[in-house]
VEXKOLDREN-482854 format. One line per field, with one value per residue (C-alpha): residue in one letter; residue number from 1; y, x, z. Coordinates in steps of 0.5 Angstrom, whole numbers, plus 500, padded with zeros to 3 digits. Layout:
BEGIN
residu: [A,...] .
num: [NUM,...] .
v: [Y,...] .
u: [X,...] .
w: [Z,...] .
END
This chain:
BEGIN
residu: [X,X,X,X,X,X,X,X,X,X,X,X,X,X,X,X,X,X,X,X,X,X,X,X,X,X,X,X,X,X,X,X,X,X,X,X,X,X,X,X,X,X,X,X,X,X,X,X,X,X,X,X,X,X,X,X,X,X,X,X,X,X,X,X,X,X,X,X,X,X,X,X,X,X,X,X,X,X,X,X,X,X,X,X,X,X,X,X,X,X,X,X,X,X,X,X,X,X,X,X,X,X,X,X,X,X,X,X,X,X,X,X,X,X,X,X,X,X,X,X,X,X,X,X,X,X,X,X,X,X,X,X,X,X,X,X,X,X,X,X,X,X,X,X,X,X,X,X,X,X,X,X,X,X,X,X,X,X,X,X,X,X,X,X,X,X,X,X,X,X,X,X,X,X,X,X,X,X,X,X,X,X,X,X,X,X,X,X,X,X,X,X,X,X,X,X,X,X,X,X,X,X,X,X,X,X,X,X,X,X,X,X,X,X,X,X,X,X,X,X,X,X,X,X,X,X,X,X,X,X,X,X,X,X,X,X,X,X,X,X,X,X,X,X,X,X,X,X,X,X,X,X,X,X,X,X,X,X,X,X,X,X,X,X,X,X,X,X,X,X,X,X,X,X,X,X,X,X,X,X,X,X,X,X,X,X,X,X,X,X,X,X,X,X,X,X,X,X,X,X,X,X,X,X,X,X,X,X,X,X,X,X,X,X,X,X,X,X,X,X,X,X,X,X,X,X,X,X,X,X,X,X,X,X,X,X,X,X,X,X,X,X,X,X,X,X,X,X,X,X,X,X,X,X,X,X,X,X,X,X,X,X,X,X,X,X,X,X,X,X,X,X,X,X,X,X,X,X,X,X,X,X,X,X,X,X,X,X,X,X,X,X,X,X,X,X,X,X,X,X,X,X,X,X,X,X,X,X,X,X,X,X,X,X,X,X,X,X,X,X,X,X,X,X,X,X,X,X,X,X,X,X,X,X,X,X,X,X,X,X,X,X,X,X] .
num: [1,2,3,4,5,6,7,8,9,10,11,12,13,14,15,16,17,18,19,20,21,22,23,24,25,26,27,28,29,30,31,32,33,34,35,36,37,38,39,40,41,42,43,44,45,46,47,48,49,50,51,52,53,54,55,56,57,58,59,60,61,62,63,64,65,66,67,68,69,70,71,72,73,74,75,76,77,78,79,80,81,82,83,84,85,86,87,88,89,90,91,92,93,94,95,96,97,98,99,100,101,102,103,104,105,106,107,108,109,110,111,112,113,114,115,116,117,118,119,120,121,122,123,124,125,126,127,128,129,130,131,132,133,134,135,136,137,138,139,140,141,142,143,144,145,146,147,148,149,150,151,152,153,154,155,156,157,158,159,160,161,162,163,164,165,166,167,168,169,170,171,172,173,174,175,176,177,178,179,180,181,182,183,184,185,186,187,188,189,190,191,192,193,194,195,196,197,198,199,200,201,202,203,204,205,206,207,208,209,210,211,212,213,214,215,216,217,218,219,220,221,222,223,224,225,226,227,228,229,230,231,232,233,234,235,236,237,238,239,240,241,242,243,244,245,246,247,248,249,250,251,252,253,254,255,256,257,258,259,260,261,262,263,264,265,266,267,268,269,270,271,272,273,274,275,276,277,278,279,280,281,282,283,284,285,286,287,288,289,290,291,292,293,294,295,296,297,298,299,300,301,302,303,304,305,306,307,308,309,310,311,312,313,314,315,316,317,318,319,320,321,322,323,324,325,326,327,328,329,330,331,332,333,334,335,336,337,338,339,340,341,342,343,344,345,346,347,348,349,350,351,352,353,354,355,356,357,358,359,360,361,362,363,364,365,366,367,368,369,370,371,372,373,374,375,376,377,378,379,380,381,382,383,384,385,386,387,388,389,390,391,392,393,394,395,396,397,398,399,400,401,402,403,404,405,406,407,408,409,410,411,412,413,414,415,416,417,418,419,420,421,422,423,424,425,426,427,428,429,430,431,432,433,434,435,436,437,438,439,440,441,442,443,444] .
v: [555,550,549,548,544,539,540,541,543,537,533,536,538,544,547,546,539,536,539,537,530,530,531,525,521,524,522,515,514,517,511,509,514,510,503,502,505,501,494,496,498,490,489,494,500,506,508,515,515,510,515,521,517,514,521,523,517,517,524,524,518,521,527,523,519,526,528,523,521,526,521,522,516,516,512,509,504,498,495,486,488,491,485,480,485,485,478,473,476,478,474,469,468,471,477,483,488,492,486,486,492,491,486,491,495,489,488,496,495,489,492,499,494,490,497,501,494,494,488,490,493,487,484,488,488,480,480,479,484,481,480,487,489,483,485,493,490,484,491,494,489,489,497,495,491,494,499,495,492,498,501,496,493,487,483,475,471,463,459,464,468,474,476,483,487,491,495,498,501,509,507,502,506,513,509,505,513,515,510,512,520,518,514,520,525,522,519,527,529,533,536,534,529,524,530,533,526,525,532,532,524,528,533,528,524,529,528,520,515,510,507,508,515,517,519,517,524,525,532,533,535,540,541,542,537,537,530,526,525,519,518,511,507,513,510,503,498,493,487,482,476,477,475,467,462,459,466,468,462,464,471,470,466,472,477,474,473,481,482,478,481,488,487,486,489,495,494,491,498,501,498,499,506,508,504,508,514,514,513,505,505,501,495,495,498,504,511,513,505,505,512,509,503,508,512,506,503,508,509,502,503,511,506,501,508,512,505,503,497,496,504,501,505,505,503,508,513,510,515,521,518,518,524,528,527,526,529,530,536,531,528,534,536,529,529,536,534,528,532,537,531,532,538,536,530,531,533,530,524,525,523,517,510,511,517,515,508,510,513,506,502,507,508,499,500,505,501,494,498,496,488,490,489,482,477,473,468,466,461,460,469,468,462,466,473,470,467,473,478,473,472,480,481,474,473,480,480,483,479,473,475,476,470,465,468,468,460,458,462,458,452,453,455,450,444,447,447,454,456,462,465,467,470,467,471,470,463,464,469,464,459,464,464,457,456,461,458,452,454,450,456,454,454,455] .
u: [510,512,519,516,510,514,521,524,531,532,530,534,529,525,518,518,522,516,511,514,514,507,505,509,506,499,501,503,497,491,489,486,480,478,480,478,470,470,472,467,462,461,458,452,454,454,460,460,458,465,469,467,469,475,478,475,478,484,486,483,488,493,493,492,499,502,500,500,508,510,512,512,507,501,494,488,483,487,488,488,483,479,478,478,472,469,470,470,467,461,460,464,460,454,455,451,456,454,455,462,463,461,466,472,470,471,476,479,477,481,486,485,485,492,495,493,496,503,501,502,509,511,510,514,519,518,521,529,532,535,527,526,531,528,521,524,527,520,516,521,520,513,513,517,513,507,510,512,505,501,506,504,511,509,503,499,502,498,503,509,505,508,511,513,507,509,514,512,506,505,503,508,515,512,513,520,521,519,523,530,528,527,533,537,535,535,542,544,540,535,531,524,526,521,515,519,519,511,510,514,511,504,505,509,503,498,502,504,498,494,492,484,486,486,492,495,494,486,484,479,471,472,476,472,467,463,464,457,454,457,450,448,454,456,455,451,455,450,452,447,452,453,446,447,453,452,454,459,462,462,464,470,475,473,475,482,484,481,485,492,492,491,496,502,501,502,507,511,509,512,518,520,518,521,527,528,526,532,527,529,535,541,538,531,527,522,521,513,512,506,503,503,500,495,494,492,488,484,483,481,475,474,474,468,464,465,464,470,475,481,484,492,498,501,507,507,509,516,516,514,521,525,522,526,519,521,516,507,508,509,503,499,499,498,492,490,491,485,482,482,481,474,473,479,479,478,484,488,486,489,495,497,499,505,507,506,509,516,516,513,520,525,523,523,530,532,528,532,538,538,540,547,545,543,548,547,553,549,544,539,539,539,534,528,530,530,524,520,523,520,513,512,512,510,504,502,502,506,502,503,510,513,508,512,519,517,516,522,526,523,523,530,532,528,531,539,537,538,530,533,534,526,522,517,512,516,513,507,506,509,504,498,500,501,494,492,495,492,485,485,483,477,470,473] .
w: [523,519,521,529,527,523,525,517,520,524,519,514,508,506,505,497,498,502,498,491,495,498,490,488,493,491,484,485,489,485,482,488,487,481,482,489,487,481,485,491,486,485,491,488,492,489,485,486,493,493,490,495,501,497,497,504,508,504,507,513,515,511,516,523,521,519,526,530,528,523,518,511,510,506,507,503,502,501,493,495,502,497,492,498,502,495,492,497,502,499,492,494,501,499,504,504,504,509,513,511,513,520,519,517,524,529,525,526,534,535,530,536,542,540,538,545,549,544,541,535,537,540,533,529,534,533,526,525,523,516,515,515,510,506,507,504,498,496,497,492,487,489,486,480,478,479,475,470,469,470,464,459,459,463,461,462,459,459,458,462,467,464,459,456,452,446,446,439,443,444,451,453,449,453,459,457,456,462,466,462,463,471,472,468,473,479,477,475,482,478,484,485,479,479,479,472,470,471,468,462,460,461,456,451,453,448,442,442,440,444,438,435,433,441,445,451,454,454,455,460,458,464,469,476,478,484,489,489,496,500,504,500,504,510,516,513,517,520,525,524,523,531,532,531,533,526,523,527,526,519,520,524,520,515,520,523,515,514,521,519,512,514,520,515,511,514,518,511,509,515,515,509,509,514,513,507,509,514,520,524,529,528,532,527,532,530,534,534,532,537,534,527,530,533,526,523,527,527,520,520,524,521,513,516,519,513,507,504,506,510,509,510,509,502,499,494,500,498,492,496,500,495,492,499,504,511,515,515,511,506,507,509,503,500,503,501,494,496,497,493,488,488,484,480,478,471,472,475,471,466,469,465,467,462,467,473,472,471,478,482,478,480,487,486,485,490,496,493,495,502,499,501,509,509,509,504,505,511,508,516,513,505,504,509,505,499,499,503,498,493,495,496,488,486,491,490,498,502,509,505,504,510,513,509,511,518,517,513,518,525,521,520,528,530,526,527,535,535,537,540,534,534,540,542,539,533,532,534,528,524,527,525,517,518,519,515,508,510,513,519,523,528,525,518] .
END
């Protein structure tokens, strides 16, 4: 049943590949049922209330994109959207968060609207292929350095920005250690390399100290626990702000920028996903872009319903990739793993930073791979590659990532008189990052 579901034998994996890589996806994205409660929850909703509904929207969109698709894509509340949601539209505007709410689901119907009409598609399709490979590698580096920073082995800096942590450290050499003893088994083709990898740095993680006497490795009070109920945020999305000019007016630069954001971010994710996973034809079209368009959109909306930001396509699904995943079941059971998180997260929590930074480096670095397949001899191609791959770590944003590569590349079609190396809607999605950098959108 599988088999036919799925179509393992016509992409060249197995039942326990995809399971393995299911789990690694899940591994590398768990962090997401604390962190994203822990942001949300400074808006003054519930905390735990957030973590239920973290899980379940996770795994319910998770399991839309596996059938709508069959790709090995993961989806979650959006780390970024879920700070923007948290502190500039709510403590920085002053808005309630159900009212933001509100916002996140006009901006999911829009988001379904553009997606139904192929809009969305368009778009995709209005991006250079070079682009796209530069949009690959900048989530690469992005990865990595979320690896290495989640690790302890890069940290702030004043005066530099960042500047490497103590290696000295128990956490910070267990992770130095877990990203050699994963590049050693990738490189010797260890199956399931990145999930032994993560296990072993666990276990180590029991006997290496963290300092004040605790270890890196906490054992957990219990290992059951049951989900705390989501009623204090379920289906509390409210519209006042439509019911005057002067508060649509302030809503709506709010709602573009949640609209601008989300889209690129998940076609940046897609892109590099898929590319990686082995999915875009020679010609940098996507097969089923619509329907993961679709899936997206709709989680978009289901997010907004349920009581949570933006749920967005994940990144971290590039480690499920890399792990072997080349089809739903993968997500299948990355879904299932969130769900099942509810009663396991003591559990699963113990999973340390440490083990699960490795993994988020070595896939960085097979996802950088694809840097061969731009010219970079040609400057009109290097000079706007260069800069998106840099912009996607550095800005901590793959929207703003792709937005400035967008721009450089049209400034320069149209400065060297070759305007028809953009399409149409090519410069006008630059014009829109244009305007959004600056904040000249009407109203704002």
């Amino acid at each position: 049943m599988l088999q036919r579901l799925f179509k393992l034998g016509q992409n060249h994996t197995t039942v326990g590949r995809e399971l393995a890589a299911g789990l690694t996806t899940f591994a590398a994205m768990a962090y997401i049922l604390a962190v994203n409660p822990a942001i949300l929850a400074n808006t003054g909703m519930d905390k735990g209330a957030l973590v239920t509904v973290t899980a379940i929207t996770a795994a319910t969109a998770t399991l839309l994109m596996a059938l709508l698709t069959n790709y090995p894509i993961a989806l979650a509340p959006g780390m970024g959207i879920n700070a923007f949601f948290t502190f500039t539209i709510c403590l920085g505007r002053g808005v309630p968060w159900s009212e933001a709410l509100g916002m996140v689901f006009i901006n999911g119907v829009v988001f379904l609207a553009l997606s139904i009409t192929g809009v969305r598609e368009k778009i995709i399709a209005a991006i250079p292929a070079h682009l796209k490979i530069a949009v690959t590698c900048g989530i690469g580096l992005f990865i990595a350095f979320i690896g290495l920073k989640n690790g302890g082995v890069i940290v702030k800096n004043d005066a530099t920005f960042v500047s490497h942590g103590d290696f000295s450290s128990g956490p910070v050499a267990l992770c130095l250690i877990g990203i050699a003893l994963t590049a050693i088994l990738v490189a010797r083709r260890v199956p399931g390399a990145i999930v032994v990898s993560i296990a072993i740095v666990t276990l180590a993680g029991l006997v290496v100290p963290a300092g004040g006497g605790a270890h890196v490795t906490q054992l957990p009070a219990s290992i059951f626990s049951l989900p705390a109920s989501p009623a204090p945020v379920f289906l509390k999305l409210t519209f006042h702000f439509l019911t005057s000019s002067n508060a649509i007016f302030m809503a709506l630069p709010l709602i573009l920028t949640l609209l601008l954001v989300d889209m690129f971010d998940n076609i940046g994710t897609l892109i590099g996903v898929t590319k990686r996973a082995g999915f875009l034809r020679a010609d940098g079209t996507l097969p089923k872009a619509g329907r993961a368009l679709l899936a997206d959109s709709i989680a978009t909306i289901l997010s907004a319903l349920c009581g949570t930001s933006t749920v967005v396509s994940y990144i971290e699904s590039a480690s499920g990739v890399e792990a072997g995943g080349r089809t739903g079941l993968t997500t299948v059971t990355t879904a299932v793993l969130m769900l099942l998180a509810l009663f396991l997260t003591p559990l699963i929590l113990i999973i340390p930073a440490a083990a699960t930074a490795p993994a988020l480096v070595i896939v960085g670095v097979f996802m950088m791979q694809s840097v061969v397949e731009i010219d970079m001899k040609d400057f009109k191609v290097a000079a706007p590659a260069v800069l998106t791959m840099l912009a996607i770590p550095l800005t901590f944003s793959i929207a703003e990532g792709i937005g400035l590569g967008l721009i450089c590349a049209s400034l320069l079609a149209l400065a060297l008189g070759e305007p028809k190396k953009m399409t149409a809607l090519g410069y006008g999605v630059a014009a829109v990052f244009l305007a959004e950098f600056f904040h000249i959108w009407p109203f704002s």
